[in-house]
N, C-alpha and C positions, 0 to 999 in steps of 0.2 A: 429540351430534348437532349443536349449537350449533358447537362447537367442528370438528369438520370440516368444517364448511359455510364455517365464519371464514377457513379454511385454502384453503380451494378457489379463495373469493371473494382472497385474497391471490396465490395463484398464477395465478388468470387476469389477476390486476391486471399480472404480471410484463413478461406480452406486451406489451399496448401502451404499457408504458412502456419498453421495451425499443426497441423499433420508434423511440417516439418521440426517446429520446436518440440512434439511431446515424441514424436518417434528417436530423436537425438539425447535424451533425455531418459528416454526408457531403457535408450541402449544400454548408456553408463550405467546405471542402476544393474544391469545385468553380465556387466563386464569388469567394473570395477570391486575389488577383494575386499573381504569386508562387511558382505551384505547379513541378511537375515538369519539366512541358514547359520551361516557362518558366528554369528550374534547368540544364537542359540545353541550349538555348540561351545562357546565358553561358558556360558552361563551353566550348563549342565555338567562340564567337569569342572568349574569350580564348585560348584554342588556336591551334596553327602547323599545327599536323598533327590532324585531324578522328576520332576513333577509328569516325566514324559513316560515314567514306570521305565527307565532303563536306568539301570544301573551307572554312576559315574566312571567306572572304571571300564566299563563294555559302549563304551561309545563309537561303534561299527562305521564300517563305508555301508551297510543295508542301510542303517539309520540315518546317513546323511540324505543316502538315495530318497527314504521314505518322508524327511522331512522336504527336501524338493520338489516332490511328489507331491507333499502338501501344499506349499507355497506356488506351483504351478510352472517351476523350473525346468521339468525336465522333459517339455514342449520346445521344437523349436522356436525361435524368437520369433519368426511376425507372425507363430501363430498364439504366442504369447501375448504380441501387442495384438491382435485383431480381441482376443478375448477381453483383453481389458479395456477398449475402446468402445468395442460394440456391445458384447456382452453383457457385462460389466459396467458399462455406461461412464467410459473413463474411469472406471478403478472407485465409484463412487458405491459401488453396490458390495466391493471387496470387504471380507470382513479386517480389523487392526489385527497384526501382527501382536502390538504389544497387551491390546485392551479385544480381546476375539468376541465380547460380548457385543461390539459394537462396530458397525459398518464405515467405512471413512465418511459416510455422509451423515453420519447420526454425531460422530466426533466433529465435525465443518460446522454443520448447524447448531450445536452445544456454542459453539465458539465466535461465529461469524455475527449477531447482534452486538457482539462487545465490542471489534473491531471496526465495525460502519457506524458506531455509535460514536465513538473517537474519532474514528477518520471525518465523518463529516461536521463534526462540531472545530475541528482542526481545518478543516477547509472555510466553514465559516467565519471562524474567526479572522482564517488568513485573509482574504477576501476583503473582509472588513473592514482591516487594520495598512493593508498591503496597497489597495485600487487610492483609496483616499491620500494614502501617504505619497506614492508615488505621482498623484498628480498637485499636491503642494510642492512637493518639491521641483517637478517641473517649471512651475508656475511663481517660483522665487530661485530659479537655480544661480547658483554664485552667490547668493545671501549667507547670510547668519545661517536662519533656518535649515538650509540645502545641505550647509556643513557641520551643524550638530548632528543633524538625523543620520549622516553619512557616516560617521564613527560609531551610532549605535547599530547601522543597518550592517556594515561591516566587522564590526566585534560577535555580532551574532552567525554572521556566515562565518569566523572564523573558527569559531566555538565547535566543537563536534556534538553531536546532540546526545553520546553518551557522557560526556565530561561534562555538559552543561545538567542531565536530568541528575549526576550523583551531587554535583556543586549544590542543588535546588534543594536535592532531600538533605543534603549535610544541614543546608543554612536553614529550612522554614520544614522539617519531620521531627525538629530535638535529637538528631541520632549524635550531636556534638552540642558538652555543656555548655550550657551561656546561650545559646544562639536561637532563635525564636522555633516555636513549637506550634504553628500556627495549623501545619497540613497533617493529613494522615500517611505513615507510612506508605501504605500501597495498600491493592484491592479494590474493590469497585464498590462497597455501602459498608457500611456499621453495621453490629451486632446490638440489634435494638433491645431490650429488653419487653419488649410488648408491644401493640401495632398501635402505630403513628399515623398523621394524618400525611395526606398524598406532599402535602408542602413539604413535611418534612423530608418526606422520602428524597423529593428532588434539588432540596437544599444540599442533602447529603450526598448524591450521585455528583451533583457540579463541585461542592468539597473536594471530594473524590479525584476528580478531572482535571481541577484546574492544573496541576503543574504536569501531569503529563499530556494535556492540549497542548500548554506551552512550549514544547520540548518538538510538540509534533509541527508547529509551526516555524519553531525557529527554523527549520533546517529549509525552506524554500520561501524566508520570510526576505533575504536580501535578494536574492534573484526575482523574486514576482514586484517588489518595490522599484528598484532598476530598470527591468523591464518595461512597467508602466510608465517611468519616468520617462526613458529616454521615446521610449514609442508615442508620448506626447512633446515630446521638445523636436521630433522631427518631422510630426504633421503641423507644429505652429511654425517652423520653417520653410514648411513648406510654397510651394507656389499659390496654391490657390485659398488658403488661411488670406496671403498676402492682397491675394485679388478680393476678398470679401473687405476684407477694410478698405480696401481702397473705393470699394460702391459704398462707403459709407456707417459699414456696421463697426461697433466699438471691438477692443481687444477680448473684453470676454465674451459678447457674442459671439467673434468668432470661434475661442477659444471650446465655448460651451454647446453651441448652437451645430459645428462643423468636425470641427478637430478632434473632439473627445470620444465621436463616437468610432471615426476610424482607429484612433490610438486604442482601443477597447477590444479589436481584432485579436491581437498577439494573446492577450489576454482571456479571451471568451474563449477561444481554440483552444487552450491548456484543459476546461474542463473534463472532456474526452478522457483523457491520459489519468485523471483523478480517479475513476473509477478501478481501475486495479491497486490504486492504491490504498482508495478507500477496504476492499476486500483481502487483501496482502496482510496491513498491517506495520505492525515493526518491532522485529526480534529485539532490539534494545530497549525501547524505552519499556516494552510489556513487559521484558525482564526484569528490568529495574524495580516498576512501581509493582510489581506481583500482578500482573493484570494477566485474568487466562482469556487471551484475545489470540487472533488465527496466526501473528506471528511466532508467539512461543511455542503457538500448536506443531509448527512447520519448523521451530527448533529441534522441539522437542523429536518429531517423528525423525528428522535428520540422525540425529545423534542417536535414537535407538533401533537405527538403521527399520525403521516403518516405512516400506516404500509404499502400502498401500496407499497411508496417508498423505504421504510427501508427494506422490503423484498425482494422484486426487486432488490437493491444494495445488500444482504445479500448473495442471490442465484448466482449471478455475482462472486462476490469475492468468492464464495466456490469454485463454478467449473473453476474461475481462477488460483487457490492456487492448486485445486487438476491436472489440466494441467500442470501448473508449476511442479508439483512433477512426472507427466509422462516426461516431460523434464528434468531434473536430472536424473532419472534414465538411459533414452538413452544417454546421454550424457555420463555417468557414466560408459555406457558398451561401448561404442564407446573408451574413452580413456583409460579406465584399460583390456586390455585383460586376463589380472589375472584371475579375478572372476569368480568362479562357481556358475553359474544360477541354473545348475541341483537342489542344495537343498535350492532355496529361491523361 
């Protein structure tokens, strides 16, 4: 009972912190100089020929009025944000600013399969490579082993993940002579000359991936190995590890049998927090390899000051981040039956 109430009280928490990040957020957008209107006004005097049929040298306060008018400016503000909440369905039914044939949600879903395709083949991997690693090394800490992997695990956390995705295409794209040519520049498939069978397609798409996976892993590849680590070095120190060997059961029983699965906590709780990441993306590395995934999309509308779209993706990622955080917590209650819920 304790426990659904925890659950309840966490999903009402959702709304007003929901509210409050896109309403703080909508604000700047409408306060900060610079925006659309604004956008479209230089673009039209540095123009010879007006696509808006005004003249570049007749560029009025009507015509700014009338382009506000358009964009939905010259509403006051919450009944700005009520329209593009309710209305509007978070700005997702809004048509782009830069691309008016299409709605922010027709541009998100163009875009949003290439970035959960990445993100979770990047979560997989990490998982993988990250859960195993980190409990070898728990399991030989002070070794040989504990301290090679520790200068690989920490050269990669020091690495930034844009210094490390240009070092990857310098060394294995040919974009420098001499040096191997094994990957493709960027994009996501080949230009086939005629259809292929399904193997090849997906030989090509993982071609494709593999060094921006890589890129996507490295950046929480020392931290989740760490983690693992030491969240098993201090359930085998624990008391009751101590108490299981002492009624007799060997070091990896208890290690495997007891330990592993509490140390697996810190660990299974991160999934949650992975789902806005999975949908977010990442303005670097999609830049890099040319990949048109939701990060460049939310570059891209930044900088061409598209708030439809930018809000649109903003409110997405919030109430993805804040689901993910209602999954951690159940999962959280699911595997620690410890927890008292009564005083949180």
């Amino acid at each position: 009972m304790e426990r659904a109430a925890y659950l309840v009280r966490r999903l009402l928490l959702v709304i007003p912190t929901f509210l409050g990040i896109t309403i703080a957020c909508f604000a700047l957008t409408r306060f900060l100089p610079g925006g659309p209107v604004e956008a479209r006004l230089i673009r039209l005097r540095a123009s010879t020929d007006s696509h808006a049929n005004v003249a570049a040298t007749q560029v009025t306060e009507d015509y700014r009025k009338e382009l506000e008018k358009a964009f939905g400016f010259d509403k006051p503000i919450p009944l700005q944000y009520w329209d593009w909440l309710v209305t509007n369905r978070m700005g997702l039914k809004i048509k782009s600013y830069d691309h008016p044939d299409k709605t922010a949600w027709e541009l998100i879903r163009s875009r949003l399969p290439v970035s959960v395709g990445f993100g979770l083949a990047a979560f997989v991997a990490m998982y993988l490579v990250c859960v195993p690693l980190g409990i070898a090394k728990a399991l030989r800490h002070g070794g040989t082993f504990d301290a090679a992997s520790s200068v690989v695990v920490f050269v990669a956390y020091a690495v930034p993940s844009f210094a490390l995705a240009m070092m990857l295409k310098m060394c294995f794209c040919g974009t420098v002579d001499g040096l191997w040519n094994i990957f493709p520049l960027g994009g996501l498939a080949s230009d086939f000359d005629g259809p292929v069978s399904w193997w090849t397609v997906v030989c090509d798409r993982v071609w494709h991936m593999a060094l921006p996976v890589l890129c996507y892993v490295a950046g929480s590849f020392a931290m989740l190995t760490l983690l693992m680590k030491n969240s098993l070095l201090d359930q085998v120190s624990s008391d009751y590890v101590r108490t299981v060997i002492a009624k007799g059961a060997s070091r990896r029983q208890a290690v495997w049998g007891h330990a592993l699965r509490n140390a697996l906590i810190p660990i299974a709780t991160g999934f949650g927090p992975m789902i806005g990441l999975l949908f977010a993306g990442s303005i670097i590395i999609e830049t890099i390899f040319e990949i048109p995934g939701m990060g460049r999309l939310s570059w891209d509308a930044l900088n061409g000051r598209d708030y439809a779209v930018f809000l649109a993706l903003l409110a997405l990622t919030a109430l993805m981040g804040l689901v993910g955080n209602l999954i951690s917590d159940f999962l959280y209650m699911v595997i620690d039956p410890r927890v008292d819920f009564s005083k949180r």
